[in-house]
C-alpha positions in Angstrom: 0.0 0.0 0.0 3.0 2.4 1.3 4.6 1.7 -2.2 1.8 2.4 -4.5 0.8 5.9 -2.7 4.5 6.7 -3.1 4.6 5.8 -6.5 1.0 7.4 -7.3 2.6 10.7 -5.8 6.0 10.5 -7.6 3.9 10.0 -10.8 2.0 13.5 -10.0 3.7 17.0 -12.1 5.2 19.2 -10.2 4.4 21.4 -8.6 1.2 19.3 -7.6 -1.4 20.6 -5.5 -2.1 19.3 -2.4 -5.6 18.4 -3.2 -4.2 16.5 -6.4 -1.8 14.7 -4.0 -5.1 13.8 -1.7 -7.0 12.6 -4.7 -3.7 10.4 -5.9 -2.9 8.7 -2.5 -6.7 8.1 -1.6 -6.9 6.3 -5.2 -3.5 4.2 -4.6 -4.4 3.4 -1.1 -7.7 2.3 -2.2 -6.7 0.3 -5.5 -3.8 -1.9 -3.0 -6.6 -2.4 -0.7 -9.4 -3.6 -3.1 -7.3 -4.8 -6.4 -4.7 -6.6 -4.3 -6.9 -8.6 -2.0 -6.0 -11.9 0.2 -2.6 -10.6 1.6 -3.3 -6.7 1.7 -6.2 -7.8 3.8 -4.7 -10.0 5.9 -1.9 -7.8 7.1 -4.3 -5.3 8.3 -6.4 -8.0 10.0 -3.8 -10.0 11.8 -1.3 -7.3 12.2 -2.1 -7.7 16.4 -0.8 -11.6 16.1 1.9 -11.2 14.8 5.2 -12.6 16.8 6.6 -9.2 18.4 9.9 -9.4 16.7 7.8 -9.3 13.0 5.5 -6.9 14.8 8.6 -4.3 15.6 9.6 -4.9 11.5 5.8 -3.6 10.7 5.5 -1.0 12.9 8.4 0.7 11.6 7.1 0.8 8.2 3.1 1.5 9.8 5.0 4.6 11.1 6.9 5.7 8.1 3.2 5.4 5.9 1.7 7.4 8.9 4.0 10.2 7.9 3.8 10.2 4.5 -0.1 10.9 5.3 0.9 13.3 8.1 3.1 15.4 5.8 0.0 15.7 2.8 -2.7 16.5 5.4 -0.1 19.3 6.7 0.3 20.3 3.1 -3.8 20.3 3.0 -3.7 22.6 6.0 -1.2 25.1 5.3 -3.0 25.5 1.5 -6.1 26.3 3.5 -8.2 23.5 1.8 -8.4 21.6 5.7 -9.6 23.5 9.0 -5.8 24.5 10.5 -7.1 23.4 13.7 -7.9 19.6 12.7 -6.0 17.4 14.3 -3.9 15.9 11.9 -3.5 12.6 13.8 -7.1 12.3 13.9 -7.8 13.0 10.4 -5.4 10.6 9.6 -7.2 8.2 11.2 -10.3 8.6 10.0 -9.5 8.4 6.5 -7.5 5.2 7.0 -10.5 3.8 8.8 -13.0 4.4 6.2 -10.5 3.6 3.2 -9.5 -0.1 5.3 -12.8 -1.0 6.2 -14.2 -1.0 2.6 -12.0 -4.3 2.1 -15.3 -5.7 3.7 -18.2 -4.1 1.6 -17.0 -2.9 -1.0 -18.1 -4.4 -4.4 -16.1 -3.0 -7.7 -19.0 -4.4 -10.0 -21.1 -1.6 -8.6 -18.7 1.5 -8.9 -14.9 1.6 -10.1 -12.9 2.1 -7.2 -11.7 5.7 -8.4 -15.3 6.9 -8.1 -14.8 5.6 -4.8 -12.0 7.7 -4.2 -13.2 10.7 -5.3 -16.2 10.0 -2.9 -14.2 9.9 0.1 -12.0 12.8 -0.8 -15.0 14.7 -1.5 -16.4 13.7 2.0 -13.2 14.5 4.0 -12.7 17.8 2.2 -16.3 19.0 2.2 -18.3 16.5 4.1 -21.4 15.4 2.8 -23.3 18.5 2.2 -24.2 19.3 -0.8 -21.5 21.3 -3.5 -23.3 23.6 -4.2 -24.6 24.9 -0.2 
């Protein structure tokens, strides 16, 4: 997952916009999720069972993906696009929740995954208001 989001961004022009960015690493987070399947899903799920030693390895890398995400929601922030008092760690969070837990429901036959992904960047930057209120 780390490794498509950093590709995704890499593959943005420069100078990208932080929204862009947001849009590009919700659609590569997503797409390793959903397209990837058995083992993406199980390393979420059984990440707590893991033999501490591999659990140490993980966490490392858990922390490094953490902030890659931190750094793009502070680039959100600091463009204005993101309430500057949002905590970033929280936001984080959220969107990694939502984005995970659609391994269980989500069904590509319905809706391509980046409609998907434009859905829950929509949602996090504007909630679920209308556009046009």
């Amino acid at each position: 997952v780390s490794e498509a989001v950093r590709a995704a961004l890499a593959a943005l022009p420069e100078p990208a916009a932080p929204e862009s960015k947001l849009y590009a690493a919700v659609e590569a987070h997503l797409r390793s999720l959903l397209e990837l399947g058995a083992y993406t899903s199980a390393a979420f799920r059984q990440f707590g069972q893991l033999p501490a030693e591999v659990r140490s390895r993980h966490t490392l890398h858990r922390q490094r993906y953490a902030e890659q995400w931190r750094e793009l929601l502070s680039e959100l922030q600091a463009a204005g696009d993101i309430d500057s008092n949002l905590d970033l760690g929280r936001a984080r969070m959220f969107l990694f929740g939502g984005m995970n837990w659609s391994m269980e429901w989500f069904d590509a036959d319905k809706s391509p995954v980046e409609e998907y992904a434009a859905e829950v960047c929509r949602m996090f930057l504007h909630g679920a208001r209308p556009l046009d209120s």
